[in-house]
C-alpha positions in Angstrom: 131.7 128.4 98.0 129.8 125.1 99.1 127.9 124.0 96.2 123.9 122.6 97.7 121.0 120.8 96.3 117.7 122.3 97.3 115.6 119.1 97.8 111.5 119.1 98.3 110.3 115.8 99.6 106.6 114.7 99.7 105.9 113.1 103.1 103.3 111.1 104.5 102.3 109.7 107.3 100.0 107.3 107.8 99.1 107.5 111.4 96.8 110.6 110.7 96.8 110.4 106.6 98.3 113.7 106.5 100.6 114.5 102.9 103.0 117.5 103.5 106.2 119.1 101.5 109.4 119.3 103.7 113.0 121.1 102.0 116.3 120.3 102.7 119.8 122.5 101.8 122.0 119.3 101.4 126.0 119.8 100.3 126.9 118.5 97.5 129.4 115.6 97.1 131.1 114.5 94.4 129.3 111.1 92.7 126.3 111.8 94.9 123.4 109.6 94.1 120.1 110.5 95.0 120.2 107.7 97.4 123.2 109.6 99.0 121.2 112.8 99.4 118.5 110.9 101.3 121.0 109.1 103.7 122.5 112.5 103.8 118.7 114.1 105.0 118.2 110.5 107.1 121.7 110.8 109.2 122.0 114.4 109.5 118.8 116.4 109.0 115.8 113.9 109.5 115.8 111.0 110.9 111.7 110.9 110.6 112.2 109.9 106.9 111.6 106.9 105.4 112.8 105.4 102.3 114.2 102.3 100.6 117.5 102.1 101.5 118.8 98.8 99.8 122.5 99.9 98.8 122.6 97.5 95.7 124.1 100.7 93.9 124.0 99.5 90.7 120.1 100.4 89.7 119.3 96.0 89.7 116.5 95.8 91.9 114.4 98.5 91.6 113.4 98.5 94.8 114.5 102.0 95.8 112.7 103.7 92.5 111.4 107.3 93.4 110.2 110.2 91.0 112.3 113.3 90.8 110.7 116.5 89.0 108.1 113.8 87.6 110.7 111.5 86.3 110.9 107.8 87.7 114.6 106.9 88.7 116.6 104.5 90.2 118.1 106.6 92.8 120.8 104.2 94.2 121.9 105.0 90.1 121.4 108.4 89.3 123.2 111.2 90.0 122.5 114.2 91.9 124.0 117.5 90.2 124.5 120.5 91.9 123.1 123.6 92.7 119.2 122.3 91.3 116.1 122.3 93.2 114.6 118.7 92.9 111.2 117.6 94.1 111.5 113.9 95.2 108.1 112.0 95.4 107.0 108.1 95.5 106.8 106.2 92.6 103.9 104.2 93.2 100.2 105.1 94.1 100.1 102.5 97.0 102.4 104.8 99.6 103.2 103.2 102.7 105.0 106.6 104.4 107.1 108.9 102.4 108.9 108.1 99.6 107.7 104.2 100.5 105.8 102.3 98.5 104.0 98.9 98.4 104.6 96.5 95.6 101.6 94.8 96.0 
């Protein structure tokens, strides 16, 4: 049986300031990062989403940072277990689209 990750992402878009929930069934893999599961979502699912995608994969430059279930992390370091429902939202008030933020 193929073990899934039930992931709610907050979207944006800025063109018409409209804020909206989208879910994705994503397998699971192995070592998957949360990182992973958005490249996952990006290159098969959605390729309308926008995130940091610095592949640094050692949680250095915190440029990637998102909040899952509330909880800032470092997603290109933190692992994605399986068969959860996750809520993935910016971390940041200042959100450019998506899970992007400004650093400003």
């Amino acid at each position: 049986m193929e073990r899934l990750v039930q992931a709610k992402i907050a979207r944006y878009s800025p063109e018409d300031d409209k804020k909206w929930v989208d879910e994705f069934k994503v397998p699971h893999s192995k070592g998957m990062t949360f990182q992973t599961l958005l490249r996952y979502i990006y290159e098969n699912l959605d390729p309308t989403l926008s995130f940091r995608d610095y592949r640094c994969g050692r949680g250095v430059c915190n440029t990637c940072r998102i909040k899952v279930n509330g909880k800032a992390i470092k997603p290109c370091a933190t692992p994605v277990e399986a068969d959860k429902e996750v809520l993935l939202e910016p971390a940041g008030s200042k959100v450019i689209k998506d899970l992007v933020i400004s650093y400003d």
